[in-house]
C-alpha positions as CSV (number, residue, x, y, z in Angstrom):
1,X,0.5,-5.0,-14.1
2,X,-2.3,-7.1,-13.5
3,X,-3.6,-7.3,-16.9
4,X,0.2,-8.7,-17.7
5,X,-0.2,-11.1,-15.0
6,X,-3.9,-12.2,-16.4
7,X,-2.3,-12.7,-20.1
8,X,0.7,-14.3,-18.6
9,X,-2.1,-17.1,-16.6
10,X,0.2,-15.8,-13.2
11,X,-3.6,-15.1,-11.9
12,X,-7.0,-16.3,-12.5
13,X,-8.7,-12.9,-12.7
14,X,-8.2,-9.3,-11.7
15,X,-8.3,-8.2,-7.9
16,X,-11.4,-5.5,-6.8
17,X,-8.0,-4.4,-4.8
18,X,-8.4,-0.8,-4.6
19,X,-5.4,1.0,-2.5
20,X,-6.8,4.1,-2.7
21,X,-9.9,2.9,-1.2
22,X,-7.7,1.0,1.6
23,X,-5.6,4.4,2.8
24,X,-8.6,6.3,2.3
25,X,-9.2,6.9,6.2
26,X,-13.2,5.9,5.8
27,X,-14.1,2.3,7.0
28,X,-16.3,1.3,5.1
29,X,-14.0,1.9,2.1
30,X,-11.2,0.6,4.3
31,X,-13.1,-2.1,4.8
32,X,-14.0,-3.3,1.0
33,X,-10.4,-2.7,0.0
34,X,-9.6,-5.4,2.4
35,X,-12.3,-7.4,1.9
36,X,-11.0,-7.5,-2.0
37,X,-7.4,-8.0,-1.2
38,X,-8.4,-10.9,1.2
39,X,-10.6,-12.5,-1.8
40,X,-7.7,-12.1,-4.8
41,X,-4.0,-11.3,-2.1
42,X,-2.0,-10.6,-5.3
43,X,0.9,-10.1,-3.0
44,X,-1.2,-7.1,-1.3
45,X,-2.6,-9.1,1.9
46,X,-0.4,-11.5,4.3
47,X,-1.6,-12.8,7.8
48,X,0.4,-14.1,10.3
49,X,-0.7,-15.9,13.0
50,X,1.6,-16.4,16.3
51,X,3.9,-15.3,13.9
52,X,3.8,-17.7,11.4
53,X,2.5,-16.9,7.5
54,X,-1.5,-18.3,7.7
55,X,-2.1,-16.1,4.5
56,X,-0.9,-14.7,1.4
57,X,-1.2,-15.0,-2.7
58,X,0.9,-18.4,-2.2
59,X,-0.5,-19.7,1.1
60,X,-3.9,-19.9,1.9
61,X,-4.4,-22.2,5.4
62,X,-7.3,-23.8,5.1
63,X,-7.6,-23.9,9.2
64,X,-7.1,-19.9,9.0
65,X,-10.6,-19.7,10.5
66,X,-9.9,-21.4,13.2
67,X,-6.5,-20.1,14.2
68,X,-7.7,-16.2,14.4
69,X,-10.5,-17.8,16.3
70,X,-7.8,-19.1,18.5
71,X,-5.9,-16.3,19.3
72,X,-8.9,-14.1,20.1
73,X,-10.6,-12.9,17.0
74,X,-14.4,-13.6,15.8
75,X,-12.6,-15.0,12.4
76,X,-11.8,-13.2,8.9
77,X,-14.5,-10.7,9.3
78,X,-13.4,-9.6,13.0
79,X,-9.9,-9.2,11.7
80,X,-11.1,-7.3,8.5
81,X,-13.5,-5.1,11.0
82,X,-10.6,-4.8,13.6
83,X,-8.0,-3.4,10.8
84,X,-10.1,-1.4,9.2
85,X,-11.3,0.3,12.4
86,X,-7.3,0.7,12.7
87,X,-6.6,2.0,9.5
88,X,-9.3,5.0,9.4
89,X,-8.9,5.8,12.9
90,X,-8.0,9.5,13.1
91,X,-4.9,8.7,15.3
92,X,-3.4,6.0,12.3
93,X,-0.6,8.2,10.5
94,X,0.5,5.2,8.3
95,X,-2.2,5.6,5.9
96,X,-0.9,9.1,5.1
97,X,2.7,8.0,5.2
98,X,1.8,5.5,2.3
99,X,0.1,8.1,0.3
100,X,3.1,10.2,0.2
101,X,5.5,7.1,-0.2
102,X,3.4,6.1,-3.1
103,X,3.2,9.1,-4.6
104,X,6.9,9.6,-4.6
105,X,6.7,6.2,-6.0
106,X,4.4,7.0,-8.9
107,X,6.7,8.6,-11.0
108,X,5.8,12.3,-10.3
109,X,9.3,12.6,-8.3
110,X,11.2,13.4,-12.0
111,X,8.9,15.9,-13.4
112,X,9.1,17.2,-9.9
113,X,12.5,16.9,-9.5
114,X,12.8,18.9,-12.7
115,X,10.2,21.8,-12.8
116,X,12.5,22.4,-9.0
117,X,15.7,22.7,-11.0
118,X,14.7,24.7,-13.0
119,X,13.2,27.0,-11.1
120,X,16.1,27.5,-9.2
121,X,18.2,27.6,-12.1
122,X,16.1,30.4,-13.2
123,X,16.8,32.2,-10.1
124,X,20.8,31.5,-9.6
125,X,22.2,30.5,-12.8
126,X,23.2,27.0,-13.9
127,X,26.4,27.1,-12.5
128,X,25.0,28.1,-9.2
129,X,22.0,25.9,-8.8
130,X,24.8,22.6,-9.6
131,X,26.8,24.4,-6.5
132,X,23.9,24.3,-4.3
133,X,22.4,20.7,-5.0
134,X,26.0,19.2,-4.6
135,X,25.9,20.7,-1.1
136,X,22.8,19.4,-0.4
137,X,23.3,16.1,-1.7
138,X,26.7,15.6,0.2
């Protein structure tokens, strides 16, 4: 996708990005992923300050700085410290919720989907494996 959006001129240059990296529960790889998403956002990295957008692919405040220094934090690299701290603490479930969402999400849910059906049309017949997944779908 990016490679599309670098031949289309939609971005200058491909993102370091890595979400792996950023769900990977270790902060110092936390930490680059967000590092690289705060250098190229690519619609992967918004901040909101007071509630108000302060970052993104589209807007970049230039008195960002200043306005995370406002509300408490020691800047970009405080808030990039702070949420990767967040992300790989033992306690965060989200980053495991995202894995599983994204591989659902990655196209494996088909092939899945299909060895599963026919598995358990090996086991109950045709007829009977369409009987049981319209029950379970209903």
């Amino acid at each position: 996708l990016q490679q599309e959006k670098l031949a289309e001129g939609k971005i200058d240059r491909l993102s370091a990005y890595d979400p792996v990296k950023l769900l990977s529960k270790q902060p110092d790889l936390v930490l680059e992923a967000l590092r690289a998403a705060f250098e190229e956002p690519q619609n992967n990295l918004r901040i909101f300050v007071d509630g108000r957008l302060a970052f993104s692919e589209e807007v970049k405040d230039p008195s960002l700085e200043e306005k995370l220094v406002g509300s408490g934090l020691s800047g970009k690299d405080g808030l990039l410290d702070l949420l990767a701290k967040i992300l790989a603490s033992p306690a965060m479930a989200l980053p495991e919720r995202l894995k599983r969402i994204q591989a659902w999400a990655a196209g494996e849910t088909s092939h899945l989907a299909a060895q599963l059906y026919g598995t358990l049309r090996g086991r109950v017949g045709g007829q009977a494996a369409g009987d049981l997944l319209s029950k379970t779908s209903s």
